[in-house]
PAPA-132368 format. One line per 10 residues: number of its first residue (from 1); their letters; for each residue x, y, z of C-alpha. Coordinates in steps of 0.001 Angstrom, whole numbers. Layout:
! residues N
NUM	a	X/Y/Z ~ ...
! end
This chain:
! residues 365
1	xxxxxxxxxx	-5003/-11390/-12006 ~ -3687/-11349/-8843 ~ -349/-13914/-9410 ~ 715/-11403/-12562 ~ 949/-8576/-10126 ~ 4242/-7123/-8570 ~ 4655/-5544/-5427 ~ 5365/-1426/-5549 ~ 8669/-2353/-2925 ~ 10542/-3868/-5826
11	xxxxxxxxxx	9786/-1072/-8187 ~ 10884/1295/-5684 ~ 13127/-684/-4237 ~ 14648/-970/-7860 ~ 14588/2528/-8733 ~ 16406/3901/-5194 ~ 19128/1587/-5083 ~ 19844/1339/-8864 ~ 20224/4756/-8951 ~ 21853/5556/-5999
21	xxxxxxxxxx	24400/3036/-7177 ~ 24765/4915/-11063 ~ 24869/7965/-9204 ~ 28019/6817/-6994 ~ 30115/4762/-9452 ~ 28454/5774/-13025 ~ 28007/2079/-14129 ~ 26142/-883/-13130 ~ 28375/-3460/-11267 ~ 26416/-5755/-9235
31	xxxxxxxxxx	28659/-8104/-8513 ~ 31430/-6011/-6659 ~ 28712/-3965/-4802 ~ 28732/-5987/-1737 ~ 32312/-5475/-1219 ~ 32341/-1956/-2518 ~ 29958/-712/-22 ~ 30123/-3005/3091 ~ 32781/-5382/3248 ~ 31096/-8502/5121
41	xxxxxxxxxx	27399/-7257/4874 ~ 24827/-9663/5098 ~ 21678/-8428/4090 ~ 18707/-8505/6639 ~ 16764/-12355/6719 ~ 15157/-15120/8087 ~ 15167/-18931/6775 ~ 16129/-16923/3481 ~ 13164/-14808/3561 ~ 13427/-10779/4051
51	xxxxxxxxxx	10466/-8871/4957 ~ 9592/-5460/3637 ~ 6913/-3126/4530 ~ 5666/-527/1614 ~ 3557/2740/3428 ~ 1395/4998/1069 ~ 774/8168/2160 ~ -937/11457/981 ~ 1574/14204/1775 ~ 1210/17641/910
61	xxxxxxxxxx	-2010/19182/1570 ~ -4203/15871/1534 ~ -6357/15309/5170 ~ -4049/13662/7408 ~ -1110/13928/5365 ~ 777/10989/7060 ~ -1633/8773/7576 ~ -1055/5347/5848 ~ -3365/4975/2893 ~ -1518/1990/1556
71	xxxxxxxxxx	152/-835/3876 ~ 1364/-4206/2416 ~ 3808/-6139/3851 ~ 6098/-8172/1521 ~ 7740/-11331/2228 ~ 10806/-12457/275 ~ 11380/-15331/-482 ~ 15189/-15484/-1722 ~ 15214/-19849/-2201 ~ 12394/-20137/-3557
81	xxxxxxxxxx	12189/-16573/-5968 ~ 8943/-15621/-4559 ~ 7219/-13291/-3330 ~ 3974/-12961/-1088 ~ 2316/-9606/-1033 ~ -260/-9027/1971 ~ -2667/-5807/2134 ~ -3415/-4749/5102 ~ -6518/-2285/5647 ~ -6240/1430/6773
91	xxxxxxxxxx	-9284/1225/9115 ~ -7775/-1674/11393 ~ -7953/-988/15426 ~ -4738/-2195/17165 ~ -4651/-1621/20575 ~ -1124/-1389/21214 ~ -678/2123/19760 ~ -1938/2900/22616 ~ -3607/6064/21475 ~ -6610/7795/21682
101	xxxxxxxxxx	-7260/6484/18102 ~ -5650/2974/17530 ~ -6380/2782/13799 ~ -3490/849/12033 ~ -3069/3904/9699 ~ -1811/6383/12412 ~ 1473/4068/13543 ~ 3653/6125/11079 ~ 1993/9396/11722 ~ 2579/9017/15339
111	xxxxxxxxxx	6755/7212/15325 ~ 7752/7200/11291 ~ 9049/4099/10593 ~ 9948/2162/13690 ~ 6721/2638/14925 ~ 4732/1535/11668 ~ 7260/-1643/11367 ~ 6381/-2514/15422 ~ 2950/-2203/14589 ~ 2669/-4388/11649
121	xxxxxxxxxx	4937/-7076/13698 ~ 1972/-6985/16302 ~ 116/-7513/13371 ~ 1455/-9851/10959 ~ 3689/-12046/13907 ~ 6488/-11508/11250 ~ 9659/-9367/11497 ~ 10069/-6277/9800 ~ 13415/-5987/7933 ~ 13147/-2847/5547
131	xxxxxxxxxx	10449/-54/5644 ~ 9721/2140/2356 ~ 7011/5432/2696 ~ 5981/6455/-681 ~ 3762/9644/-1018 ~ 1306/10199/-3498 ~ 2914/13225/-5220 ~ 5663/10976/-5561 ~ 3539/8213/-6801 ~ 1956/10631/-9324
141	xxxxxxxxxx	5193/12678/-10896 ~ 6976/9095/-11345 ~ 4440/7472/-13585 ~ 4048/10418/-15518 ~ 7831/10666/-15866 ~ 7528/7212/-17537 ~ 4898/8238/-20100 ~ 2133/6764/-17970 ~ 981/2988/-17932 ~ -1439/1102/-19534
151	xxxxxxxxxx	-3808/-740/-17194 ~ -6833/-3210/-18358 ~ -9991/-2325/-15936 ~ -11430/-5405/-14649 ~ -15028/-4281/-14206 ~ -16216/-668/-14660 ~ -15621/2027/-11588 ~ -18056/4456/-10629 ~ -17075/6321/-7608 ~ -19412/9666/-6824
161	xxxxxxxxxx	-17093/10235/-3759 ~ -13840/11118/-4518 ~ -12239/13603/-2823 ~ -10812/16731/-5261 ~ -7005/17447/-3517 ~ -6741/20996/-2276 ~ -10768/21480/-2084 ~ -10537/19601/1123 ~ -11893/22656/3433 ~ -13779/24336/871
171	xxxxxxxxxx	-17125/25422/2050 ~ -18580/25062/-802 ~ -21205/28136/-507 ~ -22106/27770/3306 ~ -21347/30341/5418 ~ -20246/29657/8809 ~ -23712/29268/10538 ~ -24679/26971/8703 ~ -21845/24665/8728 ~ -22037/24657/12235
181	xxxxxxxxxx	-25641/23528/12502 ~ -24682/20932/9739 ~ -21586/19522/12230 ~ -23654/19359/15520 ~ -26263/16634/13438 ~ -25554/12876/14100 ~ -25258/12197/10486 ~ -22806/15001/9676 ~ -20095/12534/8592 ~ -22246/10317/6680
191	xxxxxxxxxx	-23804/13443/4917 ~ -20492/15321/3898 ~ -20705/14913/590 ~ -24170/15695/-244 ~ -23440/19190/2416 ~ -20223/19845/779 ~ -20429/18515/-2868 ~ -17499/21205/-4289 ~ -15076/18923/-2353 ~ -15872/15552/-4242
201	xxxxxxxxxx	-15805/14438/-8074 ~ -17313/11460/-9324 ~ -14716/8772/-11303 ~ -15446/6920/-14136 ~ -13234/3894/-15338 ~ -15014/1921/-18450 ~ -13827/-2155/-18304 ~ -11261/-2616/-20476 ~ -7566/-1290/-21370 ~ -6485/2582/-20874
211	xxxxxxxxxx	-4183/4453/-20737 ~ -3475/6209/-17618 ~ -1620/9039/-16227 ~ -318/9456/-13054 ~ -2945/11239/-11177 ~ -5500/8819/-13197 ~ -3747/6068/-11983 ~ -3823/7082/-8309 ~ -7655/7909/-8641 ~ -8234/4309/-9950
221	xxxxxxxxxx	-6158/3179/-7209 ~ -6826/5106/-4157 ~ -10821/5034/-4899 ~ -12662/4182/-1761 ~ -16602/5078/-2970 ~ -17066/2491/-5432 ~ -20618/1310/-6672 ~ -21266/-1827/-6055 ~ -18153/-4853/-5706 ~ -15836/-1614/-6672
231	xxxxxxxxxx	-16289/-250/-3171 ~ -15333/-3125/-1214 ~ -11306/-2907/371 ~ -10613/-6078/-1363 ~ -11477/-4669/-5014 ~ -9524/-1691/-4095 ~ -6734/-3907/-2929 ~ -7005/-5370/-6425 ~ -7035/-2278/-8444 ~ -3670/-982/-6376
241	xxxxxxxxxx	-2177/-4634/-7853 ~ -3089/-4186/-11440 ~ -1817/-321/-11134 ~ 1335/-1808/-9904 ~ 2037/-4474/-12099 ~ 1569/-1641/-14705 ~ 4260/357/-13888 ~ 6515/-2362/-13275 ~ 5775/-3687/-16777 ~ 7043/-431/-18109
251	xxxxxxxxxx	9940/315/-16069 ~ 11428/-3328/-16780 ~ 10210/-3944/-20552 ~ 11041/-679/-21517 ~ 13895/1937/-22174 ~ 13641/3299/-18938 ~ 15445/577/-17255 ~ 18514/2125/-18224 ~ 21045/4115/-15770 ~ 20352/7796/-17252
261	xxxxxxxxxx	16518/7608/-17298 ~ 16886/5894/-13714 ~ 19091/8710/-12442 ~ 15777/11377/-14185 ~ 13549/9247/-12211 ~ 15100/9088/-9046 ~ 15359/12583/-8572 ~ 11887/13462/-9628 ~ 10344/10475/-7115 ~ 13519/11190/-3960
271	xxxxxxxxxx	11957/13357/-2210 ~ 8349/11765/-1429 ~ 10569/8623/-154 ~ 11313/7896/3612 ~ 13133/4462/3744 ~ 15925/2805/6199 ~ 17486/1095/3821 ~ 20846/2392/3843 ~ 23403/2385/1866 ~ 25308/-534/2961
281	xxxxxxxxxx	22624/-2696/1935 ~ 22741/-1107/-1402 ~ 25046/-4279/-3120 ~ 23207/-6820/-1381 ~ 20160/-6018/-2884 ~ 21601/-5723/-6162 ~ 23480/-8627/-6420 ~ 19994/-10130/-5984 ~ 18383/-8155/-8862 ~ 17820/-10962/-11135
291	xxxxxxxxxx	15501/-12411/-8016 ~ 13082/-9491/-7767 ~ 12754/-8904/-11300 ~ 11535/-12455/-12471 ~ 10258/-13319/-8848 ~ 6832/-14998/-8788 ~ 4157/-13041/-7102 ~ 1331/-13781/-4960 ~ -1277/-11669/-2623 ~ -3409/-11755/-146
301	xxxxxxxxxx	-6009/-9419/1360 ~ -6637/-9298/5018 ~ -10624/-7967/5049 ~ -14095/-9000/6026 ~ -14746/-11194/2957 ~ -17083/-9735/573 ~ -20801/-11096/1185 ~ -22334/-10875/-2310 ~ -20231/-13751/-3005 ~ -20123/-15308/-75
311	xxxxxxxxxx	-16150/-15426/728 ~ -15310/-15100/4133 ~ -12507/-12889/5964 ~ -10641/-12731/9165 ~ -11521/-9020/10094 ~ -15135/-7844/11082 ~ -16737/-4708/11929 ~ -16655/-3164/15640 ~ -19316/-1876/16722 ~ -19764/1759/17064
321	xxxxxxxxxx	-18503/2532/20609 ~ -16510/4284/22702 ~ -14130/1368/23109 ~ -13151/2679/19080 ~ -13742/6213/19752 ~ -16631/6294/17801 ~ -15507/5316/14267 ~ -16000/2500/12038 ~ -13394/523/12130 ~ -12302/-3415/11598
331	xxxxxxxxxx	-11140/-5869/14429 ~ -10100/-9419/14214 ~ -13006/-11992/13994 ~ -11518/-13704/16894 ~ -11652/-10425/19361 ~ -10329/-7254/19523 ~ -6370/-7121/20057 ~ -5892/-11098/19002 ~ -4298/-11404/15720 ~ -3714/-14976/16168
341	xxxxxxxxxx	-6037/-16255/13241 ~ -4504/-13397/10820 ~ -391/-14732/11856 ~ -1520/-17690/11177 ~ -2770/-17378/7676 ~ 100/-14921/7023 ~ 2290/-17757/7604 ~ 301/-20058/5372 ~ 255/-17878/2447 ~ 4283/-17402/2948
351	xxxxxxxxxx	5098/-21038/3380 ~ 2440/-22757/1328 ~ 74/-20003/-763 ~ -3345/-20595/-1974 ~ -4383/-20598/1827 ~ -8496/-21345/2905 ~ -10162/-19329/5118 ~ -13047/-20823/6905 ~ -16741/-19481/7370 ~ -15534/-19429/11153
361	xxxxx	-12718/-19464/13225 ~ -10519/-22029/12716 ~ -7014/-23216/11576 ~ -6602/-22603/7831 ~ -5957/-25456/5391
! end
């Protein structure tokens, strides 16, 4: 499942410069562009690879509205036409933020881009090349602007926690008193749904193919509340993959991969994007087109393994403390602050793929 996916960068990726380029010069000339837009430009690598992070966030009137829901970094691999796609969770501490909250998920929130690509470099131990924020509004209007996609369920969702956008201070019936006494008990935050139940929805997905509209597909993807293996980060992490492979099925294999419905798309999904890639990388990219269309694709999930089946991970939880302000959150299994066991599987998955991780710390095979 996983090696048919397709990271969101290209589609976006695909989708801002393509049309940025139709919009400037009305037809599709790849192999001028370079000297067109930059005379001499040489697009952003290492040892042939370019690195490119991809930021979800909710926007608008969602809780925390730039606060990374979504955070893969993808490595390109220009020799080889490859690419490796690694998720990285929301809930990860890193103490370098150097914040009274340290949670990966706030780097953008706090510095936009630069910050969120520093971050991940602490991270990941690779460079950041190109950064792309993609909100969820934006997410939403530009799969229903392509007629929706069809995406086979692996295993049937049932998520009784999803939060209902725009119900998100609803009080549900309570007055003010008694929201208060609900707050000051220790379990407040576990018990938020049951206290305020107007604020969630439950989700159902049956197994099999559907089709899906765009705020469908973001439920399916963004759901965090799953029963059973659906609510683990890794299943979620899956669920984002098959959503994406779904649109880029559609944008590639169908009619919409033509200038004028580009163009339509563009400016319906332009304003929910925050990227530095500039225009005088525009040509460079697209003289590499071919590459990131037929690209093969591989992922990885950086998480605490999944314990019903026994496969381990290279993050663990920290305990509740005020060393992590309180909150659950996930910290190398190595120690807090030393991603040295996660760079170096990074680097295996980029170099070789397919990489082992041991039921303890150790170098992966």
């Amino acid at each position: 499942m996983h090696k048919k996916a397709i990271v969101l960068v290209i589609i976006v990726v695909v989708i801002v410069l393509l049309v940025k380029f139709f919009i400037a010069f009305g037809k599709f000339v790849p192999a001028a562009t370079h000297v067109i837009f930059h005379p001499g430009a040489v697009l952003k690598e290492t040892n042939g690879k370019t690195n490119v992070l991809l930021l979800g966030i909710g926007g608008g009137s969602h809780d925390g509205p730039n606060l990374t829901d979504t955070i893969m970094l993808a490595n390109i691999d220009w020799n080889k036409a490859q690419v490796t796609l690694i998720s990285i969770p929301r809930d990860l501490w890193v103490p370098s933020l150097n914040q009274s909250v340290n949670k990966i998920n706030e780097a953008y929130a706090i510095g936009g881009l630069s910050s969120a690509e520093k971050v991940a470099n602490d991270v990941t131990g690779q460079s950041i090349d190109y950064a792309i924020r993609l909100d969820f509004q934006g997410f939403v209007k530009g799969i229903d602007q392509i007629g929706g996609v069809d995406v086979t369920v692996v295993r049937t969702l049932d998520d009784y926690e999803y939060p209902i956008s725009g119900k998100e201070e609803d009080v549900c019936g309570h007055t003010q008193q008694e929201i208060q006494t609900f707050t000051a008990t220790d379990s407040a935050e576990e018990d938020l749904q049951q206290f305020f139940p107007c604020r969630y929805k439950h989700l159902h997905f049956d197994k099999g193919p559907q089709h899906m509209d765009g705020e469908t597909a973001l439920e399916y993807a963004r759901s965090r509340h799953g029963v059973g293996e659906e609510g683990t980060d890794f299943a979620r992490s899956a669920r984002q993959q098959l959503v994406i492979e779904a649109v880029r099925s559609k944008l590639i294999n169908s009619a919409f991969f033509n200038p004028g419905k580009l163009v339509g798309l563009y400016n319906i999904v332009k304003n929910s994007i925050d990227t530095n890639i500039t225009d005088s990388d525009l040509g460079l990219f697209l003289d590499r087109l071919s590459i990131l269309k037929t690209a093969k694709v591989t992922t990885a999930v950086l998480d605490f393994g999944d314990y019903m089946t026994g496969r381990p991970g290279l993050l663990m939880l920290a305990p509740i403390t005020p060393e992590y302000d309180n909150l659950s959150v996930l910290i190398p299994r190595v120690g807090n602050g030393n991603f040295s066991e996660i760079q170096k599987f990074i680097n295996c998955e980029i170099t070789k793929g397919n990489c082992t991780i041991m039921p303890s710390p150790a170098v992966q095979k």
